[in-house]
C-alpha positions as CSV (number, residue, x, y, z in Angstrom):
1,X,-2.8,-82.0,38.3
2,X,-3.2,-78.3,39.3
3,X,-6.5,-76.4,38.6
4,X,-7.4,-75.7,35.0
5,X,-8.8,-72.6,33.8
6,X,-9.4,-70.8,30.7
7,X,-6.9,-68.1,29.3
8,X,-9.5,-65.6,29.1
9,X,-10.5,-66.0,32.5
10,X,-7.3,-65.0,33.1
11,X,-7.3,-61.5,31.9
12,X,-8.0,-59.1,34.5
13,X,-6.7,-61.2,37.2
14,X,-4.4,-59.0,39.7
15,X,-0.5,-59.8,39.9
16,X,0.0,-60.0,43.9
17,X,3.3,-60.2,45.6
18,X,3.9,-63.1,47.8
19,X,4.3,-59.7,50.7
20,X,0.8,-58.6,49.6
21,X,1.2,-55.9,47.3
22,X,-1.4,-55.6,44.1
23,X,1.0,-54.9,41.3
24,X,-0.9,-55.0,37.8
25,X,-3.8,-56.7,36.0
26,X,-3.4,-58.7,33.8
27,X,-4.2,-57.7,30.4
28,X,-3.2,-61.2,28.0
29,X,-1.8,-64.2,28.4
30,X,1.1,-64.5,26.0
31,X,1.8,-68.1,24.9
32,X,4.0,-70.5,22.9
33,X,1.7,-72.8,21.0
34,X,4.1,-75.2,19.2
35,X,5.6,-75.5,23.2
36,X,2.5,-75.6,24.6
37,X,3.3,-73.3,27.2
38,X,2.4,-69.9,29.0
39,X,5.8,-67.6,28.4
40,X,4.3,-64.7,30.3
41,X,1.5,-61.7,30.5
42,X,1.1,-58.7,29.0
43,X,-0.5,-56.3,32.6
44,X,-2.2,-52.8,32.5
45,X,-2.5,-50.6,35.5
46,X,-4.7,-51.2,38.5
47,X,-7.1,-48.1,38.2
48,X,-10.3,-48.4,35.9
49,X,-9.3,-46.2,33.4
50,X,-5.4,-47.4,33.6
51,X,-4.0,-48.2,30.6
52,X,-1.4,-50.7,29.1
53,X,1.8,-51.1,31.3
54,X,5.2,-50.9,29.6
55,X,6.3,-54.0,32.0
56,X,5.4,-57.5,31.4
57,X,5.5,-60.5,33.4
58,X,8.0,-63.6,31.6
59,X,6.3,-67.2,33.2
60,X,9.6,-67.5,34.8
61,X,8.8,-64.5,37.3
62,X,5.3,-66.5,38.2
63,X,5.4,-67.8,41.7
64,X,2.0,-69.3,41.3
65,X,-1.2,-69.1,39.4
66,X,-4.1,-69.4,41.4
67,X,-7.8,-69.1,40.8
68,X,-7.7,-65.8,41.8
69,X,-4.6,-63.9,41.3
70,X,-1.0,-64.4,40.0
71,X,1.7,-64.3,42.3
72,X,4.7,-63.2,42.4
73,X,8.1,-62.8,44.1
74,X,8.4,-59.0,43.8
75,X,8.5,-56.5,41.3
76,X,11.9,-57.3,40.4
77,X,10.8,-59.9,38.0
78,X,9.1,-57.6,35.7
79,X,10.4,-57.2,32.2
80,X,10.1,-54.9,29.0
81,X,6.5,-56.2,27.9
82,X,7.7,-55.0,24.1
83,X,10.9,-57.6,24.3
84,X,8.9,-60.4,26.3
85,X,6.4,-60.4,22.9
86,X,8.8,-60.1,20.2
87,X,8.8,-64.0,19.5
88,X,4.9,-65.2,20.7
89,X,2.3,-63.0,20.2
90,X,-0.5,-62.8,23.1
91,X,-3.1,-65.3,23.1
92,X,-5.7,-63.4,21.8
93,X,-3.6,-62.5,18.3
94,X,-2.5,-65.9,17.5
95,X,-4.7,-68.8,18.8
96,X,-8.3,-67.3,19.1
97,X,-10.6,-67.7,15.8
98,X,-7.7,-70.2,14.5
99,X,-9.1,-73.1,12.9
100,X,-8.5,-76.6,14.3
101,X,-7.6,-79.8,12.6
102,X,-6.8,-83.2,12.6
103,X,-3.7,-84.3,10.8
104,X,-6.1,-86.3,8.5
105,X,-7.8,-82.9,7.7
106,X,-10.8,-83.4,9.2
107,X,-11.8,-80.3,10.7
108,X,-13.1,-79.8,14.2
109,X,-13.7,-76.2,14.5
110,X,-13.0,-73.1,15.4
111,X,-10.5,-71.9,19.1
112,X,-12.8,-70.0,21.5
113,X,-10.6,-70.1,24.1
114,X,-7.0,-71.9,25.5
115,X,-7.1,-74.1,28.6
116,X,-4.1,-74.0,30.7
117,X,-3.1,-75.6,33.7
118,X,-2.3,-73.2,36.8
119,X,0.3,-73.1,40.1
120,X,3.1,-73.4,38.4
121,X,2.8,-75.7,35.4
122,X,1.6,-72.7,32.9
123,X,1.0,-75.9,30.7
124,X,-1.7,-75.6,27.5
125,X,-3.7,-78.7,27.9
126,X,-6.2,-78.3,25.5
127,X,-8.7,-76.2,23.6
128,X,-12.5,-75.0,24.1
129,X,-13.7,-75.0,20.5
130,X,-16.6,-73.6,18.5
131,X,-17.6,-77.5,16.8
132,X,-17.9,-77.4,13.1
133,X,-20.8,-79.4,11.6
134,X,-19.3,-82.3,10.9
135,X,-17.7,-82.4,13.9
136,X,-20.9,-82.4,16.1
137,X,-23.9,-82.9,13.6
138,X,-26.7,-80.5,14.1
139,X,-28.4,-77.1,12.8
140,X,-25.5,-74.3,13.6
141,X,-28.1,-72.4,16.3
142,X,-27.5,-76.0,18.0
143,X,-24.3,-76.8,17.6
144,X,-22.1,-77.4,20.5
145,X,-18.9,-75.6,22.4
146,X,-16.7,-78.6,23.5
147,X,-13.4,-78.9,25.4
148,X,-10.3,-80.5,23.4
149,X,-8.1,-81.7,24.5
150,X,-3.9,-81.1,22.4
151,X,-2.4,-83.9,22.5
152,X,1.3,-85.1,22.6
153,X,1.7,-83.0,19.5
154,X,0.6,-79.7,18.1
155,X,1.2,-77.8,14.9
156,X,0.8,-74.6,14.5
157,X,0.9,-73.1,11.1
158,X,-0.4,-69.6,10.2
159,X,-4.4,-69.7,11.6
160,X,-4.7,-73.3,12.1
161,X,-4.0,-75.8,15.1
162,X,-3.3,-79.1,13.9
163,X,-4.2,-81.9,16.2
164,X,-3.1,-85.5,16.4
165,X,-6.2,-88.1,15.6
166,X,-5.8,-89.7,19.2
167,X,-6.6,-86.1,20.6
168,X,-9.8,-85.7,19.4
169,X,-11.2,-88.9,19.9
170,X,-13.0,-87.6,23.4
171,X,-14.3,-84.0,24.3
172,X,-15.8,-82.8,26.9
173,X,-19.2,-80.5,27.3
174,X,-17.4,-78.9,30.4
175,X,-14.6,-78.1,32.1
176,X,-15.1,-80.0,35.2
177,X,-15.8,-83.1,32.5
178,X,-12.6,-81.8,30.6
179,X,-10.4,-81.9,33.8
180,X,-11.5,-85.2,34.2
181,X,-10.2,-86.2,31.1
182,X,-7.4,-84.9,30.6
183,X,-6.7,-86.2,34.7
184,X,-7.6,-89.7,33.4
185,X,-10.3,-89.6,36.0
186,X,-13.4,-91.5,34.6
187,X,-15.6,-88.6,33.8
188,X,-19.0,-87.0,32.0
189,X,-17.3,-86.8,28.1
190,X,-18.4,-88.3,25.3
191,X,-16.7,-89.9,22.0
192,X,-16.6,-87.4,18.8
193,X,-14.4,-88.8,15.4
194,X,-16.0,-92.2,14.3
């Protein structure tokens, strides 16, 4: 399995061509949650007070995505951002705040942030979540941020996730415990749904 990393560490990342040429930022990751898959980013310019680039950047254009940049081919892969988003929204619009729920109903919490897989997999392998109460007991000041992970299914209807039971049944307090989870690797998670 290829590194994971959070969406929103993502954002700001520079788009590099494989010749060495800095081409954008980027500016969102743009995402199909029922797929489960990165479709593309959304880039602004490369200056400090650049704004939002008219050009997008489809998945299919990725070469790689590393810990530190995106690559790509050349320039030539670059699309209209404005068509690329016209059937996922970015990240940020559909999938953070959503609620999250078992297909029992129980609810789990709230999505801080998407965890993706990078080089070229652009998979969505789970979800860092804001733990609701009954989810992880405690006074709210306490309560925990813990890594989900999705699942062989996932619903998506209007602001809500909907997770299958199995999914849920181990989270992780980290991402180094979460990529050992989801890996299969025996690793520092712990049980949550009795």
């Amino acid at each position: 399995m290829n590194e994971l990393m959070a969406a929103r560490s993502i954002t700001t990342r520079p788009v590099v061509t494989l010749g060495g040429d800095a081409v954008a930022h980027v500016k969102d990751t743009v995402c199909d949650a029922a797929a489960a898959r990165i479709t593309g980013f959304t880039l602004t310019g490369r200056g400090l007070l650049s704004g939002s680039l008219k050009d997008g950047l489809p998945w299919a254009a990725v070469y790689a995505l590393g810990h530190d940049a995106v690559m790509i081919r050349d320039r030539r892969g670059l699309v209209n951002s404005a068509a690329m988003t016209a059937r996922q929204q970015p990240l940020r619009a559909r999938l953070l705040g959503a609620r999250v729920l078992t297909e029992a109903g129980a609810e789990v919490g709230t999505v801080l942030d998407v965890v993706v897989e990078g080089g070229t997999a652009g998979r969505v392998v789970g979800f860092r979540v804001a733990a609701s109460r009954r989810f992880v007991p405690g006074p709210a000041r306490h309560r925990r941020r813990v890594y989900v992970p999705r699942g062989g299914t996932l619903s998506v209807t209007g602001r809500a996730l909907v997770l299958p039971e199995d999914a849920v049944r181990h989270v992780a307090d980290d991402l180094p415990g979460f990529s050992s989870l989801v890996g299969g690797v025996p690793g520092p998670w712990r049980g949550s749904l009795p």
